[in-house]
Phi, psi and omega in degrees: 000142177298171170240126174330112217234125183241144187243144165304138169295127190326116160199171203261129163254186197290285146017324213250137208284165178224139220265131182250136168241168191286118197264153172273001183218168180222165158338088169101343164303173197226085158257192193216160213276165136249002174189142202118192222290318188259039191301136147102342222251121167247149175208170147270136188298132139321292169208151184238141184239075166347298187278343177277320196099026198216144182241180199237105183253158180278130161078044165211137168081020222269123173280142185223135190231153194241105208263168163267168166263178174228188142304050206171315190227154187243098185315158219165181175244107226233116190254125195253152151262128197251157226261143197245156202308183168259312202308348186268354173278168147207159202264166215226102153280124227267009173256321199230022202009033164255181168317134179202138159297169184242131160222140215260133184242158167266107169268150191352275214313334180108010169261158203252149166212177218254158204208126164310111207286296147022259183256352212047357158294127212290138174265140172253149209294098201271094178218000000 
């Protein structure tokens, strides 16, 4: 009979550099889920989390964490947004406010920006 083998979990180790990808939304954009739970739900992103590929929007995905107190804080049921794939998002076009892919252009200067496939109106960057 074989013997029972336990394998290390597959996972990056600290050392070992880890691949970020590249996302279509940022910080402060104003997008709308298109599939899941929150099919339909428009918000702004929070925070982007580059290396997982997942972003964080307000009043979508909302999660409840049940915190202790401290000397400092007062314990509770603290309800969060949890963070959802970026691929379930599209961006919000600033001309016909509906969903729209992006594709990115280079202007004279050398920035890169980003343009509503939609309507062709450049979305601008919120920082």
């Amino acid at each position: 009979m074989k013997p029972l083998v336990y394998k290390k979990a597959k996972r990056a180790r600290a050392g070992g550099r880890v691949e970020r990808e590249r996302l279509h939304v940022t910080k402060g954009d104003t997008v709308q889920v298109i599939s899941g739970d929150d099919k339909g739900k428009r918000g702004t992103v929070l925070r982007v989390f580059p290396k997982t590929g997942r972003v964080a929007i307000d009043g979508v995905a909302l999660a409840k964490r049940h915190r202790r107190g401290t000397q400092n804080t007062e314990s509770g049921i603290i309800t969060f947004p949890a963070p959802i794939p970026a691929s379930k998002v599209m961006l919000i076009d600033p001309k016909s406010g509906e969903p729209t892919r992006i594709r990115r252009q280079k202007n004279a200067d050398g920035t890169v920006e980003r343009i509503a496939i939609k309507s062709g109106v450049a979305i601008p960057r919120v920082r």
